[in-house]
PyMOL Python script that loads the backbone (N, CA, C, O; Angstrom):
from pymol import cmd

cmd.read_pdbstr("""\
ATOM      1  N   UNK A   1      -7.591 -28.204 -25.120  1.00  0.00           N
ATOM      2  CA  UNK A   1      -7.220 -27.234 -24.114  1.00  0.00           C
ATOM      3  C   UNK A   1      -8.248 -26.112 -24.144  1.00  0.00           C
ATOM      4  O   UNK A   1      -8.520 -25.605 -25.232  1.00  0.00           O
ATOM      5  N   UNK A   2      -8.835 -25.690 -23.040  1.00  0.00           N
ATOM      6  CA  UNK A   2      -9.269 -24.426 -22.729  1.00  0.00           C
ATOM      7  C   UNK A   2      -8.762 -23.839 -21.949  1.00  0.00           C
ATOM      8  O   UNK A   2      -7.869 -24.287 -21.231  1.00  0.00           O
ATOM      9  N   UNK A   3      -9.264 -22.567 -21.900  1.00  0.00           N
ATOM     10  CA  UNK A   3      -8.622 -21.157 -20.980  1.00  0.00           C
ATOM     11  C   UNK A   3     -10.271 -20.605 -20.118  1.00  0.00           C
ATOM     12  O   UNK A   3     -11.406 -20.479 -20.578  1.00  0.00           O
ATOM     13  N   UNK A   4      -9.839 -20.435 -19.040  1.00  0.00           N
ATOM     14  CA  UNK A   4     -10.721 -19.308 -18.119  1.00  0.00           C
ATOM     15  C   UNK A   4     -10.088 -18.578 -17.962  1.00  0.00           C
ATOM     16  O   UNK A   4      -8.903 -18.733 -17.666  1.00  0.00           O
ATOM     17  N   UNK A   5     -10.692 -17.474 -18.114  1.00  0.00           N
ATOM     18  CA  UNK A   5     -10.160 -15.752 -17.879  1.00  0.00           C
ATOM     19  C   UNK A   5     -10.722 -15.085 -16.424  1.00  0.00           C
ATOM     20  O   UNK A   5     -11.492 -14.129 -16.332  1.00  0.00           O
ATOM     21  N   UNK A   6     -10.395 -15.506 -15.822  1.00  0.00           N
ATOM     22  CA  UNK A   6     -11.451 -14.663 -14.439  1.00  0.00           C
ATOM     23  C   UNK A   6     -11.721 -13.138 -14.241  1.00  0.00           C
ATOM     24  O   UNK A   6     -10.835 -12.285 -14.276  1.00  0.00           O
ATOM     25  N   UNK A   7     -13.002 -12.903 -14.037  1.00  0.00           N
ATOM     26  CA  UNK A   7     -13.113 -11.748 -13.939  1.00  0.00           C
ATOM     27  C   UNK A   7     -13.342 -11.141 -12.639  1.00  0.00           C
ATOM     28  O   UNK A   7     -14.227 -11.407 -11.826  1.00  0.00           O
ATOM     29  N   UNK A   8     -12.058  -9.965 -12.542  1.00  0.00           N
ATOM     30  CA  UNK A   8     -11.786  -9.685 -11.183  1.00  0.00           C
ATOM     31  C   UNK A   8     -11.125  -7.818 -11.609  1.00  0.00           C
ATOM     32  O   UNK A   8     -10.754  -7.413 -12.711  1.00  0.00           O
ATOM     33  N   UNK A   9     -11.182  -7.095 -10.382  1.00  0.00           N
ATOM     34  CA  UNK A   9     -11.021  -5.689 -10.653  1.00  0.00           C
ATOM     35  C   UNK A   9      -9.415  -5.538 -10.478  1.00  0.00           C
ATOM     36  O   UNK A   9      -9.042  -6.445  -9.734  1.00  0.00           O
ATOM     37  N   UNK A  10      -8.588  -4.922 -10.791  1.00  0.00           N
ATOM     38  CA  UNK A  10      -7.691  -4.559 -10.118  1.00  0.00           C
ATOM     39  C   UNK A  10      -6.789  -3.524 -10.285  1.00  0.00           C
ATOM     40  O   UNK A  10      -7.309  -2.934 -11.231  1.00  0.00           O
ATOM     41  N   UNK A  11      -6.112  -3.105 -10.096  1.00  0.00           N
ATOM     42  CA  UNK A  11      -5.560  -1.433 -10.590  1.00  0.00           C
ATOM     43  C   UNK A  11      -4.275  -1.494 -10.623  1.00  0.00           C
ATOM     44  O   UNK A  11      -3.683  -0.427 -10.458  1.00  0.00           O
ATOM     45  N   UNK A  12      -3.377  -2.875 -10.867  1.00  0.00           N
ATOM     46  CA  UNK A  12      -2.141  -3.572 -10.946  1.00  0.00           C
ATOM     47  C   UNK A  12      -2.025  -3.496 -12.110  1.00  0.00           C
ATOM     48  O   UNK A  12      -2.907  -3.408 -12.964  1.00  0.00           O
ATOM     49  N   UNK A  13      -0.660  -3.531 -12.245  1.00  0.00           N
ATOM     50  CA  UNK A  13      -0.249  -3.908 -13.605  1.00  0.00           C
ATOM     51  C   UNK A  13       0.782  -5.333 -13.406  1.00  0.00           C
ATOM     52  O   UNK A  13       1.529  -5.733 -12.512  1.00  0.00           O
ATOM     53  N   UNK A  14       0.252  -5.968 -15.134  1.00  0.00           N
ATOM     54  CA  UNK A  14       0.670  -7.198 -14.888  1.00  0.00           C
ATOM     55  C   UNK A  14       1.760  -7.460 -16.412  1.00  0.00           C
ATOM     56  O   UNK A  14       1.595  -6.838 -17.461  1.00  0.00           O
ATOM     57  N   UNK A  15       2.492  -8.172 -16.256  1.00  0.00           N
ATOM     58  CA  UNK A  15       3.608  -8.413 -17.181  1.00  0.00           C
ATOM     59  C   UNK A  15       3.247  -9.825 -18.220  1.00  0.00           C
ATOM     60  O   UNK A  15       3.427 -10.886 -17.621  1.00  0.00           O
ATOM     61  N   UNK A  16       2.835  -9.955 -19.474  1.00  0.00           N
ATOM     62  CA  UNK A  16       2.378 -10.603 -19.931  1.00  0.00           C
ATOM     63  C   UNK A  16       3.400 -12.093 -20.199  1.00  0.00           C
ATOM     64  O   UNK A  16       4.503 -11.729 -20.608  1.00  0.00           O
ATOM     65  N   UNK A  17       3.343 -13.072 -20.120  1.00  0.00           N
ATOM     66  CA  UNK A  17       4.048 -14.347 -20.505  1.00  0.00           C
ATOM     67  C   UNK A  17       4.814 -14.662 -21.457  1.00  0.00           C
ATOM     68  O   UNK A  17       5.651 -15.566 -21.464  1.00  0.00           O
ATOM     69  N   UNK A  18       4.474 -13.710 -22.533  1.00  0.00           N
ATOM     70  CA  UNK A  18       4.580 -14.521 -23.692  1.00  0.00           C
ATOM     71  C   UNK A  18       5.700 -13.106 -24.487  1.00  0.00           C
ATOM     72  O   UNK A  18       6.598 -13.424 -25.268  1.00  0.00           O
ATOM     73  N   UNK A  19       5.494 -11.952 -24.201  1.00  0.00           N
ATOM     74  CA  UNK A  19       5.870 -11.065 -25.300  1.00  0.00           C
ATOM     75  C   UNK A  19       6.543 -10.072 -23.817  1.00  0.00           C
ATOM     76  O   UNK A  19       7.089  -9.087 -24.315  1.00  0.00           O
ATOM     77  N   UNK A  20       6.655 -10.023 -22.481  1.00  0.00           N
ATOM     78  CA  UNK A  20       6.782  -9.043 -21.428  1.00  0.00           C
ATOM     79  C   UNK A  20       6.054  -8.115 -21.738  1.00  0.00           C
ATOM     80  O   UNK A  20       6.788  -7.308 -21.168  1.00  0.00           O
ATOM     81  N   UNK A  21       5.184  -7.424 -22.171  1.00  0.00           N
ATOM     82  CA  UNK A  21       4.415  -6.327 -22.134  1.00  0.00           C
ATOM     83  C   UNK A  21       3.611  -6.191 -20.799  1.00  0.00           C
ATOM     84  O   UNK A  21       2.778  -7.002 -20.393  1.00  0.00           O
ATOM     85  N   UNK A  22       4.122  -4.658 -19.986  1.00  0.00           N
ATOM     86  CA  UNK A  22       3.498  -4.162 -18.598  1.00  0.00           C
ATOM     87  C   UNK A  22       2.642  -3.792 -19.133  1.00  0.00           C
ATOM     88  O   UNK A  22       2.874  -2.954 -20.005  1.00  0.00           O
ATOM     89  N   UNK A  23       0.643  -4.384 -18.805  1.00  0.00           N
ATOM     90  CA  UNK A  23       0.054  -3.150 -19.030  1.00  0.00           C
ATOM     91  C   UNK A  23      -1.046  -3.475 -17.512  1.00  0.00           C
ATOM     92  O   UNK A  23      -0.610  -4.297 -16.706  1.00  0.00           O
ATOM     93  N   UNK A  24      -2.190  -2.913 -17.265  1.00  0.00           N
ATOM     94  CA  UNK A  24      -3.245  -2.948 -16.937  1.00  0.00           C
ATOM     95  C   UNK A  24      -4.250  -3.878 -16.769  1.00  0.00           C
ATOM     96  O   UNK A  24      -4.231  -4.664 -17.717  1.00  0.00           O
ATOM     97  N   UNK A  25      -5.153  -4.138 -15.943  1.00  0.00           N
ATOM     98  CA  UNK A  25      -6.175  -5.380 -16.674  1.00  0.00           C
ATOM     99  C   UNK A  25      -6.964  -5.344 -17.374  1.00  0.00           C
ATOM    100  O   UNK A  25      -7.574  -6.370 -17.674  1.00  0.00           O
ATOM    101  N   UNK A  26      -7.332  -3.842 -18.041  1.00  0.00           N
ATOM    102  CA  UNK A  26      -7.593  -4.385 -19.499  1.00  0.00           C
ATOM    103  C   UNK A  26      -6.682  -4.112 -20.765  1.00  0.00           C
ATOM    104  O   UNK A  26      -6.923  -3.439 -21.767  1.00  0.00           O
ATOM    105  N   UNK A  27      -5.921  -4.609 -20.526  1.00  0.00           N
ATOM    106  CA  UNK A  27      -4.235  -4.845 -21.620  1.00  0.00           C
ATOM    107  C   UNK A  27      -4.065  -6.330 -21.330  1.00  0.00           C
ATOM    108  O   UNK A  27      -4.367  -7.193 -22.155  1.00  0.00           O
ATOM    109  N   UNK A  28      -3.402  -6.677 -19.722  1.00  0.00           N
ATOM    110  CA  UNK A  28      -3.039  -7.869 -19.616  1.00  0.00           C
ATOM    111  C   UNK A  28      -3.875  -8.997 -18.788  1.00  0.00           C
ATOM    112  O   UNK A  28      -4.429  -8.523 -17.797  1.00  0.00           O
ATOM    113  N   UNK A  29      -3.999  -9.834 -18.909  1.00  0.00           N
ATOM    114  CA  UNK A  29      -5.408 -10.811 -18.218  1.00  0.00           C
ATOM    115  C   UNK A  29      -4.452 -11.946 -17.887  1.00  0.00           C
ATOM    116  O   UNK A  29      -3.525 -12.429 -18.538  1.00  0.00           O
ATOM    117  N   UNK A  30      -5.006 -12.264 -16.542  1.00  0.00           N
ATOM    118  CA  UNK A  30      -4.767 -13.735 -15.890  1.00  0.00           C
ATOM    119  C   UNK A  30      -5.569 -15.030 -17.196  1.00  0.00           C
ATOM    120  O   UNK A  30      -6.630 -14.824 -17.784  1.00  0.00           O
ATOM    121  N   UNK A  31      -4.753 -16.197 -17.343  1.00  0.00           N
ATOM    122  CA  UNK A  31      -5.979 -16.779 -18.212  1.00  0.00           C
ATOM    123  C   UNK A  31      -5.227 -18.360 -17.579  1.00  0.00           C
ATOM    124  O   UNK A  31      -4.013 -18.499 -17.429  1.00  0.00           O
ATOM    125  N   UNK A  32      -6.323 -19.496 -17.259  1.00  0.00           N
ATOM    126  CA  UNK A  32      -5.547 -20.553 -16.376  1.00  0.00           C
ATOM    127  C   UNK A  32      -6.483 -21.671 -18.094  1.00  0.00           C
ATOM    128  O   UNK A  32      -7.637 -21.903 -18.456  1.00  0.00           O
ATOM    129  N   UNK A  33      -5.373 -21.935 -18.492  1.00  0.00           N
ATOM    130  CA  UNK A  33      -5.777 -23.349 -19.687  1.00  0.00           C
ATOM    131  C   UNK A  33      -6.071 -24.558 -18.482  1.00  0.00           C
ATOM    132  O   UNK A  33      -5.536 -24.737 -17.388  1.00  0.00           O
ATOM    133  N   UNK A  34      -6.861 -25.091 -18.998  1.00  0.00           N
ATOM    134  CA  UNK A  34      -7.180 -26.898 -18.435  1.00  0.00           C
ATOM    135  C   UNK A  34      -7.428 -27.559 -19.416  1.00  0.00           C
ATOM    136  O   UNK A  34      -8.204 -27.188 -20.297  1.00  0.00           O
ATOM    137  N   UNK A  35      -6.486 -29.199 -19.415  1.00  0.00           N
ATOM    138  CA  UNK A  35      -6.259 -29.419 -20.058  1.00  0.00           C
ATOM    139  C   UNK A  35      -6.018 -31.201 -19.404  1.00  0.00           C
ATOM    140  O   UNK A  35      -5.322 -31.584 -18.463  1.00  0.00           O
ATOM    141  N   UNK A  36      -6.954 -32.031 -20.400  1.00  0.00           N
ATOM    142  CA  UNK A  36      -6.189 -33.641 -19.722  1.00  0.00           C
ATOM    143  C   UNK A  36      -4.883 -33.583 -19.713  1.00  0.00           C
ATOM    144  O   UNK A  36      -4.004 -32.927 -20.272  1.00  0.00           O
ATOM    145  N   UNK A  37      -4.976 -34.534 -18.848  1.00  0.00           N
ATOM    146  CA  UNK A  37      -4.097 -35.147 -18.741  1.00  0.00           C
ATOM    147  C   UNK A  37      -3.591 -36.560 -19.184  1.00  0.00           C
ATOM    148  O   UNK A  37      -4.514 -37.293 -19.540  1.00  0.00           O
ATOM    149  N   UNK A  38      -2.507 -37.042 -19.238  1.00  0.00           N
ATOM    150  CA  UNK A  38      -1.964 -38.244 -19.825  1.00  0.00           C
ATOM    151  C   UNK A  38      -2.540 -39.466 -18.979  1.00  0.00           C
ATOM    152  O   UNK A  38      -2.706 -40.636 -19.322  1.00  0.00           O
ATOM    153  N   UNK A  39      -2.771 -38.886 -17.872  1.00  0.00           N
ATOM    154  CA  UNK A  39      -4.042 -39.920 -16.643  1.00  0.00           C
ATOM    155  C   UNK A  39      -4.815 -40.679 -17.022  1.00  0.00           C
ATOM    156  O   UNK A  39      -3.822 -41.094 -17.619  1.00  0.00           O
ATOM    157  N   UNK A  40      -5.821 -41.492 -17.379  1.00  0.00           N
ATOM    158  CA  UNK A  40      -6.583 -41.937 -18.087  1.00  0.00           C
ATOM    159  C   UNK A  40      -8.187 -41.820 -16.831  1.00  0.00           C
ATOM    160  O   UNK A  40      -9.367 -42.114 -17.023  1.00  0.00           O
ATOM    161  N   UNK A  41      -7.739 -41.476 -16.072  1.00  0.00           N
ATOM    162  CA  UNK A  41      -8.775 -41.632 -14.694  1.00  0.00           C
ATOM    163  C   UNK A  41      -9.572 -40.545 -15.029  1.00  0.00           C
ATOM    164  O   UNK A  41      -9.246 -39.618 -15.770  1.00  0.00           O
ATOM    165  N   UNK A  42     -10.990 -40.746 -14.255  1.00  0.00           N
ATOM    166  CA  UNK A  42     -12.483 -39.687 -14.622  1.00  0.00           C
ATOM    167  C   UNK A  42     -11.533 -38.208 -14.030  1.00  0.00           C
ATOM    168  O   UNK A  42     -11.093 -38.729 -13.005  1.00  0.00           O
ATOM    169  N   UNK A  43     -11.179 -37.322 -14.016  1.00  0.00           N
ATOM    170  CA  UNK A  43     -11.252 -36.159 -13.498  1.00  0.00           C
ATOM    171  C   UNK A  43      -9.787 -35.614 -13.656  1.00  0.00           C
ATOM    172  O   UNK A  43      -9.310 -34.628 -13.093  1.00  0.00           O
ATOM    173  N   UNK A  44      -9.161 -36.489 -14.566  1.00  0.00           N
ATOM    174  CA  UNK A  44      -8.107 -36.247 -15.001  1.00  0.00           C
ATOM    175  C   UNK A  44      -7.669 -34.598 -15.434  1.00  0.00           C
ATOM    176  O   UNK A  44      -7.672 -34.582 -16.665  1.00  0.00           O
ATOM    177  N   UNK A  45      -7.376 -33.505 -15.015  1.00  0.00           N
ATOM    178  CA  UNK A  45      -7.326 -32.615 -15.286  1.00  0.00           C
ATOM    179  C   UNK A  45      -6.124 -31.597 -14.675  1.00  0.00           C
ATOM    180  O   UNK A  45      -5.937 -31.459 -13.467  1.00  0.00           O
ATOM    181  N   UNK A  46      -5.371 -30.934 -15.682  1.00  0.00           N
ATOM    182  CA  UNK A  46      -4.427 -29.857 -15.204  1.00  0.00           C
ATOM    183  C   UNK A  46      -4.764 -28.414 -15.262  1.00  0.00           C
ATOM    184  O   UNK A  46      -5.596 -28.008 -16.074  1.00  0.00           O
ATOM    185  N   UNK A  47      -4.245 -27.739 -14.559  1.00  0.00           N
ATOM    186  CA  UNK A  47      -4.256 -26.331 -14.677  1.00  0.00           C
ATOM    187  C   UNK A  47      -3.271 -25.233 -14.254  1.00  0.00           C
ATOM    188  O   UNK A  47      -3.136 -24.842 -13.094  1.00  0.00           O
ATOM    189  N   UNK A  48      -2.496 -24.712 -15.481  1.00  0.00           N
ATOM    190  CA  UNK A  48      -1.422 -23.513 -14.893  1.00  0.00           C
ATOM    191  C   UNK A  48      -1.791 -21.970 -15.069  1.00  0.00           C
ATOM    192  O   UNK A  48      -2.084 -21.543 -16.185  1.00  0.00           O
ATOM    193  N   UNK A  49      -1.779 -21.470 -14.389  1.00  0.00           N
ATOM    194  CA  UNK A  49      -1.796 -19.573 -14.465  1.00  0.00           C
ATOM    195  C   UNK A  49      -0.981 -18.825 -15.039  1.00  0.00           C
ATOM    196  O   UNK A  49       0.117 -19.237 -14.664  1.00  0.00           O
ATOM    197  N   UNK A  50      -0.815 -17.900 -15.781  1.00  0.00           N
ATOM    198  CA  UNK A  50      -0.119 -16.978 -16.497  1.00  0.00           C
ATOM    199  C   UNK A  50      -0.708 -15.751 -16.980  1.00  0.00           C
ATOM    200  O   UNK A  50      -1.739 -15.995 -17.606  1.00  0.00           O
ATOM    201  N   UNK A  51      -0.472 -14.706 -16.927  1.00  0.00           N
ATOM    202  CA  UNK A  51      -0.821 -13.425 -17.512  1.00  0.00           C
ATOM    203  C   UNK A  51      -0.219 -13.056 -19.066  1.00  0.00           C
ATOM    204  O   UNK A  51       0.945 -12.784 -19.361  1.00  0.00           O
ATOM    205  N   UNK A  52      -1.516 -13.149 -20.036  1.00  0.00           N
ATOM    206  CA  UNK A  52      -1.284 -12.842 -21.331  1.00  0.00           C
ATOM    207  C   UNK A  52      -1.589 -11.600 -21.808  1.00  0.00           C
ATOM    208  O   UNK A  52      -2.098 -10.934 -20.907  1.00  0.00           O
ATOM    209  N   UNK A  53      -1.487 -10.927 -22.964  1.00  0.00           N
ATOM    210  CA  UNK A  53      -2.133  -9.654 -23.075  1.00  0.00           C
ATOM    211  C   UNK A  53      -3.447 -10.160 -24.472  1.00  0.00           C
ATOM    212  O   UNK A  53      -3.463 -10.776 -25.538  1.00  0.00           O
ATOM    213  N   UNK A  54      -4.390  -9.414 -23.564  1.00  0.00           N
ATOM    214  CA  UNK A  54      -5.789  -9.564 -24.436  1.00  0.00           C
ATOM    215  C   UNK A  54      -5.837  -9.102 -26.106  1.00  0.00           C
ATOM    216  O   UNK A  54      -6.563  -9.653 -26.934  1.00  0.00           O
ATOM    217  N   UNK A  55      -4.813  -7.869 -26.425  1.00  0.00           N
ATOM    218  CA  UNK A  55      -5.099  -8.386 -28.058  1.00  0.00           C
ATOM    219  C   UNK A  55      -3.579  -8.842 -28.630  1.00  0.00           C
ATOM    220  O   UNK A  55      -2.444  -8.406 -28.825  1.00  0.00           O
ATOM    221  N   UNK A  56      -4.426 -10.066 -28.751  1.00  0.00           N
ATOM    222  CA  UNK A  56      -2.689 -10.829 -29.357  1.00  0.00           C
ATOM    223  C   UNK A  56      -2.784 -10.645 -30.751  1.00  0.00           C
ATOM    224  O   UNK A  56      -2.535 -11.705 -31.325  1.00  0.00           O
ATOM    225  N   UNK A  57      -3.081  -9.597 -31.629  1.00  0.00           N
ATOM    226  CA  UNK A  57      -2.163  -9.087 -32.520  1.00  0.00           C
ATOM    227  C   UNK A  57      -0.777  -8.346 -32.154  1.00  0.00           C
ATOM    228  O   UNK A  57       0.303  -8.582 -32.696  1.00  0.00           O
ATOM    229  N   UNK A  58      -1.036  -7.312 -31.030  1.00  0.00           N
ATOM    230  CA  UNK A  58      -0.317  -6.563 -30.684  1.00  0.00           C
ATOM    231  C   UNK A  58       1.182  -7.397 -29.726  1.00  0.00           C
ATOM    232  O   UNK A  58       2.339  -7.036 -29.514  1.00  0.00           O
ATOM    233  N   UNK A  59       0.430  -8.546 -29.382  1.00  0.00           N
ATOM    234  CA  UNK A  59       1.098  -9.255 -28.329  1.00  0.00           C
ATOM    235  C   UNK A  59       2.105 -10.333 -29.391  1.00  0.00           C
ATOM    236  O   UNK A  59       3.319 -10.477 -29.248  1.00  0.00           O
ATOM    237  N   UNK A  60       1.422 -10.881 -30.247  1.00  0.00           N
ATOM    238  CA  UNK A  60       2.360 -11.196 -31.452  1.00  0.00           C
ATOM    239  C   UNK A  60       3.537 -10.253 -32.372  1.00  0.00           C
ATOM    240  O   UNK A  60       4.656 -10.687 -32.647  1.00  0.00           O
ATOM    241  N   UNK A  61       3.146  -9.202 -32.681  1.00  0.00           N
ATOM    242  CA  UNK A  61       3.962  -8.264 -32.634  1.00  0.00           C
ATOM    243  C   UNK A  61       5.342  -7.959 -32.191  1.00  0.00           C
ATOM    244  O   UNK A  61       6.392  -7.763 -32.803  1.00  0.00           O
ATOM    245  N   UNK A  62       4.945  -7.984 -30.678  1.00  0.00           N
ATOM    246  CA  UNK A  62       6.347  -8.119 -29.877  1.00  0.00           C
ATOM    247  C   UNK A  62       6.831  -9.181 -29.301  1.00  0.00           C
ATOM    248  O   UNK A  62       7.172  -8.866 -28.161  1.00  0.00           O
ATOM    249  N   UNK A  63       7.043 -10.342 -29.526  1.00  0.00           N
ATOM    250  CA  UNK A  63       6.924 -11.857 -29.515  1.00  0.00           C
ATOM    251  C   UNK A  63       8.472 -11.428 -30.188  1.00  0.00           C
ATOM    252  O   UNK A  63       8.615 -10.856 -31.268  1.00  0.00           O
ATOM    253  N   UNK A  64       9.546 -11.843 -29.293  1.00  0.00           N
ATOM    254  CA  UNK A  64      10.891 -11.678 -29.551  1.00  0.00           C
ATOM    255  C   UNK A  64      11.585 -13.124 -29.855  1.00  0.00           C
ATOM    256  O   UNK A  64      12.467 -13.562 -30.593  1.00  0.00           O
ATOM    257  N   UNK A  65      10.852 -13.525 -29.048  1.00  0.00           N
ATOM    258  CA  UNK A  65      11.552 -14.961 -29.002  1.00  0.00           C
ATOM    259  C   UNK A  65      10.198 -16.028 -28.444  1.00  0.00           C
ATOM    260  O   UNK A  65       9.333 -15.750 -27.613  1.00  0.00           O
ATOM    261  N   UNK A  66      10.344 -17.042 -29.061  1.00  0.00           N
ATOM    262  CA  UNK A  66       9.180 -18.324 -28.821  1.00  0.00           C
ATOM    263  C   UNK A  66       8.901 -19.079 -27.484  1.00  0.00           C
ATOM    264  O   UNK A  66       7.944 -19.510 -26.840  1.00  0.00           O
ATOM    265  N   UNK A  67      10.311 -18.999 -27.418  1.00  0.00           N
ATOM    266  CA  UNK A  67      10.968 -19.905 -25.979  1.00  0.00           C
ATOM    267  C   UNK A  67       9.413 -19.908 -25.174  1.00  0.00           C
ATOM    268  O   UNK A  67       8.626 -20.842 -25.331  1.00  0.00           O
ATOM    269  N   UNK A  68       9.235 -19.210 -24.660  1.00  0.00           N
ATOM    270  CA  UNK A  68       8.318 -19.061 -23.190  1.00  0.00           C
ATOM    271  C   UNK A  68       6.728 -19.534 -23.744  1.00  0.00           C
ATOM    272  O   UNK A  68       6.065 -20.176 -22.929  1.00  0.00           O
ATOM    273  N   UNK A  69       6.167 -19.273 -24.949  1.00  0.00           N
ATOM    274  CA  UNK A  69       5.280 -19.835 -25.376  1.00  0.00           C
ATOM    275  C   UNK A  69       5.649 -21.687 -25.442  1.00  0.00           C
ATOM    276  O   UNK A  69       4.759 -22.478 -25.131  1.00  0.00           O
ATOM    277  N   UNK A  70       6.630 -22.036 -25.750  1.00  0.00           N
ATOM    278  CA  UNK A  70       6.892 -23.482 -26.341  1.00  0.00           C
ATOM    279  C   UNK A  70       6.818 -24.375 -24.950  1.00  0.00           C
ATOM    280  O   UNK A  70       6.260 -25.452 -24.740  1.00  0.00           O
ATOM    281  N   UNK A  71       7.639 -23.465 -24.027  1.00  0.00           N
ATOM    282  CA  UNK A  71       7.608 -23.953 -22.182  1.00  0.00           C
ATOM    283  C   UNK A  71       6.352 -24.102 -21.980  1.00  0.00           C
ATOM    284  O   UNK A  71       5.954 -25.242 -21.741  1.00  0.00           O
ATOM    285  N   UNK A  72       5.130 -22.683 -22.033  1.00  0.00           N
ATOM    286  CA  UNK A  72       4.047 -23.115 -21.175  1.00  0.00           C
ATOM    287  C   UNK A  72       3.435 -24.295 -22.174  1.00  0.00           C
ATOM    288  O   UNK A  72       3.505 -25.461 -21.784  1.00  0.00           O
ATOM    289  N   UNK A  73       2.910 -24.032 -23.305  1.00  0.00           N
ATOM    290  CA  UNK A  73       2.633 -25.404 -24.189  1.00  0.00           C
ATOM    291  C   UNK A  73       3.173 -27.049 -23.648  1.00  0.00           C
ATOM    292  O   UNK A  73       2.523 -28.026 -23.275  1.00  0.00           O
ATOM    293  N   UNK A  74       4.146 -26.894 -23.753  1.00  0.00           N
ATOM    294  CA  UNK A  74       5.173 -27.992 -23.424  1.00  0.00           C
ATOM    295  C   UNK A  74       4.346 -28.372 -21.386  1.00  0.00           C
ATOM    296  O   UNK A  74       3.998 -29.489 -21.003  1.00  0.00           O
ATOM    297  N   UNK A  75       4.290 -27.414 -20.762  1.00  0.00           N
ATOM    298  CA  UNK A  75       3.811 -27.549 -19.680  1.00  0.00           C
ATOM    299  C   UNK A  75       2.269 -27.742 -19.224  1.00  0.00           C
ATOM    300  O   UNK A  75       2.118 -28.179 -18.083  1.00  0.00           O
ATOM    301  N   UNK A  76       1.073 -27.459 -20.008  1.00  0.00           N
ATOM    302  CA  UNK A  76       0.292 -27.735 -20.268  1.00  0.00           C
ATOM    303  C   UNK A  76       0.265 -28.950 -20.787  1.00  0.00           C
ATOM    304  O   UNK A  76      -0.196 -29.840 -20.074  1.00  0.00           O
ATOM    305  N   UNK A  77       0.684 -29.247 -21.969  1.00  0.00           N
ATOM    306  CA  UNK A  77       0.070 -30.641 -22.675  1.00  0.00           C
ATOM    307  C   UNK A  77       0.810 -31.821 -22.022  1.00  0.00           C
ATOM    308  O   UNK A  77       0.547 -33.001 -22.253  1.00  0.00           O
ATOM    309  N   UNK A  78       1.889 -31.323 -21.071  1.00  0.00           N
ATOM    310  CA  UNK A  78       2.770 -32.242 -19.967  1.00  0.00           C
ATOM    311  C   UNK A  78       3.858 -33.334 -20.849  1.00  0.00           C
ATOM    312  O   UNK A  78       3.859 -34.559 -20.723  1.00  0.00           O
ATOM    313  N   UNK A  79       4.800 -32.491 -21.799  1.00  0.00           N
ATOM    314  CA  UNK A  79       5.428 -32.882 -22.827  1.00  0.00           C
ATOM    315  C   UNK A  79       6.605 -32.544 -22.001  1.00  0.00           C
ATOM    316  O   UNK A  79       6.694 -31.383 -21.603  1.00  0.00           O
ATOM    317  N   UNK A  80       7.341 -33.232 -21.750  1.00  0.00           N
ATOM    318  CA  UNK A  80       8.983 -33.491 -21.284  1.00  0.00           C
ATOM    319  C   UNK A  80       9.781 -32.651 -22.055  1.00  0.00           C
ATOM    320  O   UNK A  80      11.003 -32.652 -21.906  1.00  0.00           O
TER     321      UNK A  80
END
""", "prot")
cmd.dss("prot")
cmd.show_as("cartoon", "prot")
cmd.util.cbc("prot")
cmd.orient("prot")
């Protein structure tokens, strides 16, 4: 699995995936993982969007519950 982070301006605030933390874009970042697929075909490839926060010490920190990390995982690697 990889992640692209796109770089783009914006003066929004965004709610992170994993821990809810509102911050800024440079606090919280769009990041889209791609990732095969179970496909076996040339171009086999997935990709979902989510807003994480850029220092995941802090973002681990407040990590209350797993749930929503285990979903996007689970949704990425295309695990039932």
């Amino acid at each position: 699995m990889t992640c692209r982070m796109p770089n783009h301006s914006s003066n929004n605030t965004h709610i992170c995936s994993l821990c809810n933390h509102v911050g800024r874009q440079d606090e919280v970042a769009f990041v889209s993982p791609v990732c095969k697929t179970s496909n076996s075909g040339e171009g086999a490839y997935k990709s979902i969007g989510f807003y994480i926060c850029l220092d995941s010490k802090k973002c681990n920190e407040q990590i209350v519950s797993t749930e929503k990390l285990e979903r996007i995982l689970k949704n990425v690697n295309n695990i039932k």
